[in-house]
C-alpha positions as a Markdown table, in Angstrom:
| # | Residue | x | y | z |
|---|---|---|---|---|
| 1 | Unk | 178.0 | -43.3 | 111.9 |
| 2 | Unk | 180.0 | -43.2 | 108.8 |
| 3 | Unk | 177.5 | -45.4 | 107.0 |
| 4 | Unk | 175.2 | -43.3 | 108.4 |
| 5 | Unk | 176.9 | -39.8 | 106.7 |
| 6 | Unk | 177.3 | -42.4 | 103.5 |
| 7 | Unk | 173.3 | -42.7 | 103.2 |
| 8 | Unk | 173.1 | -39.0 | 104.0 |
| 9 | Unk | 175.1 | -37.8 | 101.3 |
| 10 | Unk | 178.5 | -35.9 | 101.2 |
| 11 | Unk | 177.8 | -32.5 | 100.8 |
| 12 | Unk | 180.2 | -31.3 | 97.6 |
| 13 | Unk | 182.2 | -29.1 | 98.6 |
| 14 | Unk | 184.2 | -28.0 | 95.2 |
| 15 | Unk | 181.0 | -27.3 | 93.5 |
| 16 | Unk | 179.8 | -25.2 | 96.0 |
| 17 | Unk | 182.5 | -22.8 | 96.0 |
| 18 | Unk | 182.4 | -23.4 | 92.1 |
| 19 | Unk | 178.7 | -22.4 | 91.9 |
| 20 | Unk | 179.7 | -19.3 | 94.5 |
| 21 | Unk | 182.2 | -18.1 | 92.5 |
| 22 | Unk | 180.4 | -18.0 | 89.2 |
| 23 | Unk | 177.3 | -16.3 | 90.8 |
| 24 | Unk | 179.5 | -13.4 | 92.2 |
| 25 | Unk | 178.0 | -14.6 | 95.8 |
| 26 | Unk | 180.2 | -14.5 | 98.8 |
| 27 | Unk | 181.6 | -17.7 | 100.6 |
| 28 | Unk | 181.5 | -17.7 | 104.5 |
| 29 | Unk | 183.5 | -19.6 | 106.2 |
| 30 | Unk | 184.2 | -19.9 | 109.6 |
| 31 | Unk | 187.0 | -22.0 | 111.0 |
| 32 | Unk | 187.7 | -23.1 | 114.5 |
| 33 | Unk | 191.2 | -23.1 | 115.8 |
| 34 | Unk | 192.9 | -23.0 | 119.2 |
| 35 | Unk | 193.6 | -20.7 | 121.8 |
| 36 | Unk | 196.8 | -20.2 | 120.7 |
| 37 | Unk | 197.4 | -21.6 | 117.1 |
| 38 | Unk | 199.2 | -19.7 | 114.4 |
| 39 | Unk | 197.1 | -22.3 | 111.5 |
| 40 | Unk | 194.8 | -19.2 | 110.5 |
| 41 | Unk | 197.9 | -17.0 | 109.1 |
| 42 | Unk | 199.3 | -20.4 | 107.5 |
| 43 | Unk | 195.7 | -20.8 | 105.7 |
| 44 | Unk | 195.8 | -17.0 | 104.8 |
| 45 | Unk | 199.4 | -17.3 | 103.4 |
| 46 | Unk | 198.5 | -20.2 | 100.8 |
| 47 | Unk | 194.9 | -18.5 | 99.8 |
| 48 | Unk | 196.9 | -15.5 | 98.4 |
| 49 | Unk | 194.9 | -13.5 | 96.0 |
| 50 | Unk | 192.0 | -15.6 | 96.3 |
| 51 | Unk | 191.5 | -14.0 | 99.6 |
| 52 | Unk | 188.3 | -11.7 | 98.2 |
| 53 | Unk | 186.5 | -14.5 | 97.4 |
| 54 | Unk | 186.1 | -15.8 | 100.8 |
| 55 | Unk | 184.5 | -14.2 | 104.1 |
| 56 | Unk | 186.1 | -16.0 | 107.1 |
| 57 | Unk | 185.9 | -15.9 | 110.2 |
| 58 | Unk | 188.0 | -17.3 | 113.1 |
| 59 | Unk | 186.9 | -18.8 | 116.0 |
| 60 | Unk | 189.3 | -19.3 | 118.8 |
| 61 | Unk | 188.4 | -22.5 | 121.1 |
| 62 | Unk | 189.7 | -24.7 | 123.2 |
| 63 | Unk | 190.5 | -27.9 | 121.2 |
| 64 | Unk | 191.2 | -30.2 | 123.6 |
| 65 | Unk | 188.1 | -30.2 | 125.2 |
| 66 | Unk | 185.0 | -32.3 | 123.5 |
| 67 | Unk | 182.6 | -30.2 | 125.0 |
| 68 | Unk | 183.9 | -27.0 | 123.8 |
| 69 | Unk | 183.9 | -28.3 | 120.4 |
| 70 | Unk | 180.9 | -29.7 | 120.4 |
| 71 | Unk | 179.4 | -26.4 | 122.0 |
| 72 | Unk | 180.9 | -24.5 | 119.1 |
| 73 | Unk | 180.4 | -26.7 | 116.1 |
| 74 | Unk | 176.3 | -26.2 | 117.0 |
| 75 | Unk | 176.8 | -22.3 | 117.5 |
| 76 | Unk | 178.3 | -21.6 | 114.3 |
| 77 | Unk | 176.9 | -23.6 | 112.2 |
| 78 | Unk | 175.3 | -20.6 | 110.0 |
| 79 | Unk | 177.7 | -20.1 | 107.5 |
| 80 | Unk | 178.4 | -22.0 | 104.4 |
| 81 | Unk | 181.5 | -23.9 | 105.9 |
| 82 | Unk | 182.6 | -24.6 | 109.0 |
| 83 | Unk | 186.0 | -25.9 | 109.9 |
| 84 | Unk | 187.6 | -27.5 | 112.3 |
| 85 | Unk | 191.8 | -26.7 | 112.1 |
| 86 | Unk | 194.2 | -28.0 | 113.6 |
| 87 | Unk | 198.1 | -27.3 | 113.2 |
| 88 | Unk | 199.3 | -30.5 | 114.8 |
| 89 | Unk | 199.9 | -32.0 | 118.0 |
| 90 | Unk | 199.3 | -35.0 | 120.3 |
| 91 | Unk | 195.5 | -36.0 | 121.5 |
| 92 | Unk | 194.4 | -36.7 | 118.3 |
| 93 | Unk | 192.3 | -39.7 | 119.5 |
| 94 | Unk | 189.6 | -36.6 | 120.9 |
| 95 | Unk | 187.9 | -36.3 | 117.3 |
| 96 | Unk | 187.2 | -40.2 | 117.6 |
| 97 | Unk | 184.6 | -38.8 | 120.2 |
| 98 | Unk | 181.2 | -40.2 | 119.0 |
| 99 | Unk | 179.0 | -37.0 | 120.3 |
| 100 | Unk | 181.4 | -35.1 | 118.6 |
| 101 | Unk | 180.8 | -37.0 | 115.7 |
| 102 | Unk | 177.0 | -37.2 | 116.4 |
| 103 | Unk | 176.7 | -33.5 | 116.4 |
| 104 | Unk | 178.7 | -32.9 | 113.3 |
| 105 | Unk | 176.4 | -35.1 | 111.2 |
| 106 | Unk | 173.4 | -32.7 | 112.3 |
| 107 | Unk | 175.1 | -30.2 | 110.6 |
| 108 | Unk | 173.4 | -28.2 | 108.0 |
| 109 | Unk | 176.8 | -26.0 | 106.6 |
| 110 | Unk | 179.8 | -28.3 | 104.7 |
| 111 | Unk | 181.4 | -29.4 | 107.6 |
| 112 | Unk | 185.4 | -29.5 | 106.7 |
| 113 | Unk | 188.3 | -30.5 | 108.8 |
| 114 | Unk | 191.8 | -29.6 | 108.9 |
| 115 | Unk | 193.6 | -31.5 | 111.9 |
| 116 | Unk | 196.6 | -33.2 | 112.0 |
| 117 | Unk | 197.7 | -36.2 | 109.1 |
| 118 | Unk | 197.6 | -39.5 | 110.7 |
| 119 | Unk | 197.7 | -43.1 | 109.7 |
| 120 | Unk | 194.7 | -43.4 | 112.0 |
| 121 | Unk | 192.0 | -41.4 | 110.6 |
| 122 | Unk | 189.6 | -40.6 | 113.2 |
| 123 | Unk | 186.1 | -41.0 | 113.4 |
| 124 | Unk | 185.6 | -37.1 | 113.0 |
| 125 | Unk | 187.3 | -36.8 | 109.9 |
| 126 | Unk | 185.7 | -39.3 | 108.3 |
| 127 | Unk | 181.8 | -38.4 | 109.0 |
| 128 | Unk | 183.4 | -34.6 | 107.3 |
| 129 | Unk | 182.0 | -33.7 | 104.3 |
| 130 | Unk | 185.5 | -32.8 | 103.4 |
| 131 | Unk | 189.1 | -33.5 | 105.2 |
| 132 | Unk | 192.3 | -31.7 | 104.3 |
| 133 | Unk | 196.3 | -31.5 | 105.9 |
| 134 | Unk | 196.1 | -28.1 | 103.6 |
| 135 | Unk | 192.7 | -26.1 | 103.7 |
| 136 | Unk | 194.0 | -22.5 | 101.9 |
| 137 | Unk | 195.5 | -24.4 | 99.4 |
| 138 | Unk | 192.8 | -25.7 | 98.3 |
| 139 | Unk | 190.6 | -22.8 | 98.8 |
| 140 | Unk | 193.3 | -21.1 | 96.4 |
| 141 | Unk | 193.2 | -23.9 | 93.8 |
| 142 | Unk | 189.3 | -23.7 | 93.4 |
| 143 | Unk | 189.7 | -20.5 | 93.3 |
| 144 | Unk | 191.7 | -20.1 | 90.2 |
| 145 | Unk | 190.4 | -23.4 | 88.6 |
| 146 | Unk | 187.1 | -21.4 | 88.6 |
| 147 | Unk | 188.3 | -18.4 | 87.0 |
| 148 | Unk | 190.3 | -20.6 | 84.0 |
| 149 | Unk | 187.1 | -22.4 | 83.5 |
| 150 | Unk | 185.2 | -19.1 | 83.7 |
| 151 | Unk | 187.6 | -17.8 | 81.1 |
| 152 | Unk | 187.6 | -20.7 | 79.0 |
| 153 | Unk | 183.7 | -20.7 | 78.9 |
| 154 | Unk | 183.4 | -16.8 | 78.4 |
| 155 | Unk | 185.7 | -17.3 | 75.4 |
| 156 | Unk | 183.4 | -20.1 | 74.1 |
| 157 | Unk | 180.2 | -18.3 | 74.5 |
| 158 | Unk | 182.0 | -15.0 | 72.6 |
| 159 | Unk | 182.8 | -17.8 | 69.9 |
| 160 | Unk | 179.3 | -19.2 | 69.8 |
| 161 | Unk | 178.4 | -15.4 | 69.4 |
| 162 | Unk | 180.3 | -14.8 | 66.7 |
| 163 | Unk | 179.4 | -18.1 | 64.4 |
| 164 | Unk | 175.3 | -16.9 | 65.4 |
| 165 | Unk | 176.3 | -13.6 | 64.5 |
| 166 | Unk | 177.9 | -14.8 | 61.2 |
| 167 | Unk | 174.9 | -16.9 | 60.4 |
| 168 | Unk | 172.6 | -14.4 | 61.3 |
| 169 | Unk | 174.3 | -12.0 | 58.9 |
| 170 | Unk | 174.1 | -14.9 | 56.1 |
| 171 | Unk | 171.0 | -15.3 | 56.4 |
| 172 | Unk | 169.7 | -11.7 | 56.2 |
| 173 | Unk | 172.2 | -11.6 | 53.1 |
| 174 | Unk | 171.1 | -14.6 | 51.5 |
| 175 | Unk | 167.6 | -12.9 | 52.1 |
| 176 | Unk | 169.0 | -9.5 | 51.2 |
| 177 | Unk | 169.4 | -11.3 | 47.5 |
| 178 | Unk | 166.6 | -12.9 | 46.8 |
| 179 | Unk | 164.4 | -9.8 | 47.8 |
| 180 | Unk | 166.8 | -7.9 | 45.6 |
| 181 | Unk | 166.2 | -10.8 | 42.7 |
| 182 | Unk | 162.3 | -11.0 | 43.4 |
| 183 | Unk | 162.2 | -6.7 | 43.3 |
| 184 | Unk | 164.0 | -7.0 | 39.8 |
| 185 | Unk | 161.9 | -9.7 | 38.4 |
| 186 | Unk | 158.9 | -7.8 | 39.6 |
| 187 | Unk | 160.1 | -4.6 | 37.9 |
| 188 | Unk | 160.9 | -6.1 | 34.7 |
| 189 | Unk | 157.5 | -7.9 | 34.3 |
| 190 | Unk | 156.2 | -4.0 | 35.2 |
| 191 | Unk | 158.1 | -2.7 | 32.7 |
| 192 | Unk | 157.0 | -4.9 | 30.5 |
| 193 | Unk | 153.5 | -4.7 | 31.1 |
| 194 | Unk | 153.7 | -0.8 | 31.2 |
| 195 | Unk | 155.1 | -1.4 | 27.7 |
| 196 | Unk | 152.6 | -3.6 | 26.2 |
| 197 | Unk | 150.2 | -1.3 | 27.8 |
| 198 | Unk | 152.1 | 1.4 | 25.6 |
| 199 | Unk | 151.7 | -0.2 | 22.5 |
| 200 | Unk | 147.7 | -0.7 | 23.4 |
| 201 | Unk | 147.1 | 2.4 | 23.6 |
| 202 | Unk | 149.2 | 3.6 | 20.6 |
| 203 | Unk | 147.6 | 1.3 | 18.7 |
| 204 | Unk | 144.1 | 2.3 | 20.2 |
| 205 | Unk | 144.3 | 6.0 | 19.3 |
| 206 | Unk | 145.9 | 4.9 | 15.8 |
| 207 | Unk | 142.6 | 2.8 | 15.4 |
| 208 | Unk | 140.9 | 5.6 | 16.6 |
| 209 | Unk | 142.0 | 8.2 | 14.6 |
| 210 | Unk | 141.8 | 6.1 | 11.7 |
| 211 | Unk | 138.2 | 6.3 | 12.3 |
| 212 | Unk | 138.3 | 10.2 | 13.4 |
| 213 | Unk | 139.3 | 10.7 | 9.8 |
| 214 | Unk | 136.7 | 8.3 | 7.7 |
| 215 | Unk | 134.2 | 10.2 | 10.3 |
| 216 | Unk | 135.5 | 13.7 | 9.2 |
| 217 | Unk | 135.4 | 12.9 | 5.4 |
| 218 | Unk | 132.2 | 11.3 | 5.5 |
| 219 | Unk | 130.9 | 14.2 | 7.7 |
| 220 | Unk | 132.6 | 16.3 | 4.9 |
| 221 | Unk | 130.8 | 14.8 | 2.4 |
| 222 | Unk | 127.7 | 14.5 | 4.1 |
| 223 | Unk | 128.0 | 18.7 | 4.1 |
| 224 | Unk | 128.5 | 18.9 | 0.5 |
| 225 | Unk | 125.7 | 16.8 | -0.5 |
| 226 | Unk | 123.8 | 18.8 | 2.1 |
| 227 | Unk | 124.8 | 22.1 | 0.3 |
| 228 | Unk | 124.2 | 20.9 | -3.4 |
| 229 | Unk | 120.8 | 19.9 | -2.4 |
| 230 | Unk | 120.3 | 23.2 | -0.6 |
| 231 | Unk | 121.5 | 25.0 | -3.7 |
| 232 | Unk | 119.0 | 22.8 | -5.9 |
| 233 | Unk | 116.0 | 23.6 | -4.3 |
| 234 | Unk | 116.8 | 27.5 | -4.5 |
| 235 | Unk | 117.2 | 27.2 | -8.4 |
């Protein structure tokens, strides 16, 4: 069965609860103690103020029955986690049940136990996806490993930001200049054309009226020869 869970793949728990926590999402879990253990106000107690971040819900079974369990590990499993818990005690040989075993690796949540720490690790806890002695503390410790990492990457992405936000103001500066540069090079070679253009035309009309004067005096004189002949004929 173990090789079994080993070609099946071990579902990651960290990482879910990572991914979870950076999409906002909420994380069910839902954790099966006994009748009468105290192990769900211990869990509680170490997740602190990561508390928010997880939905669970506790299922009170008989543990020492392998029907029970078995009945219970199939009904729940509909959440993102489910976990076995137990506080401590004698009978730990029950999780080296093979059905047990066989119905936990149909499993489609992260199946996670929390039973008793023994040299002997039973055939249950190894076919987990995850085993713990401490479940809320590491529920906690993802928890705020998340938000550091969170942190630290929020602060890099407002760095990266900034340097685009820098170069992007560069560039439109550099750009800024050599518009400015091209626009001044453009209006000198217009004012310099509007000034040769000036000088054209002053020397045009000066041509011009150069001419305007020849024409009037020769018009002048062609009026005065016009007049003497006039005046000859009369005589």
């Amino acid at each position: 069965m173990v090789q079994r869970k080993a070609r099946a793949g071990y579902k990651d728990l960290r990482s879910f609860i990572k991914n979870r926590l950076y999409a906002q999402e909420p994380i069910h879990i839902t954790i099966l103690i006994g009748l009468t253990a105290i192990i769900d106000n211990d869990i509680r107690h170490q997740i602190k103020d990561a508390a928010p971040a997880y939905n669970i819900q506790d299922v009170r079974i008989n543990l020492s029955q392998v029907n029970e369990i078995i009945h219970h590990v199939m009904e729940h499993d509909e959440g993102d986690i489910l976990v076995i818990s137990r506080g401590g005690g004698e009978n730990i040989q029950l999780f080296n049940n093979t059905d047990l075993a066989e119905a936990a690796l149909t499993l489609n949540s992260i199946f996670v136990t929390a039973i008793d720490h023994s040299d002997d690790e039973p055939l249950l806890q190894k076919v987990a996806d995850k085993a713990f002695i401490t479940l809320g503390q590491f529920l906690y410790d993802v928890y705020i490993h998340t938000l550091e990492d969170l942190s630290n990457s929020k602060a890099r992405l407002i760095g990266d930001l900034a340097k685009q936000i820098e170069l992007n103001f560069q560039y439109q500066l550099t750009d800024l200049n050599t518009r400015l540069a091209d626009t001044s090079r453009a209006y000198q070679e217009l004012a310099q054309n509007a000034d040769l253009q000036q000088r054209q035309l002053l020397h045009a009309f000066s041509r011009a009226k150069r001419k305007n004067n020849i024409l009037i005096i020769l018009l002048v004189l062609a009026i005065a020869l016009l007049l003497l002949y006039l005046f000859e004929n009369k005589r």
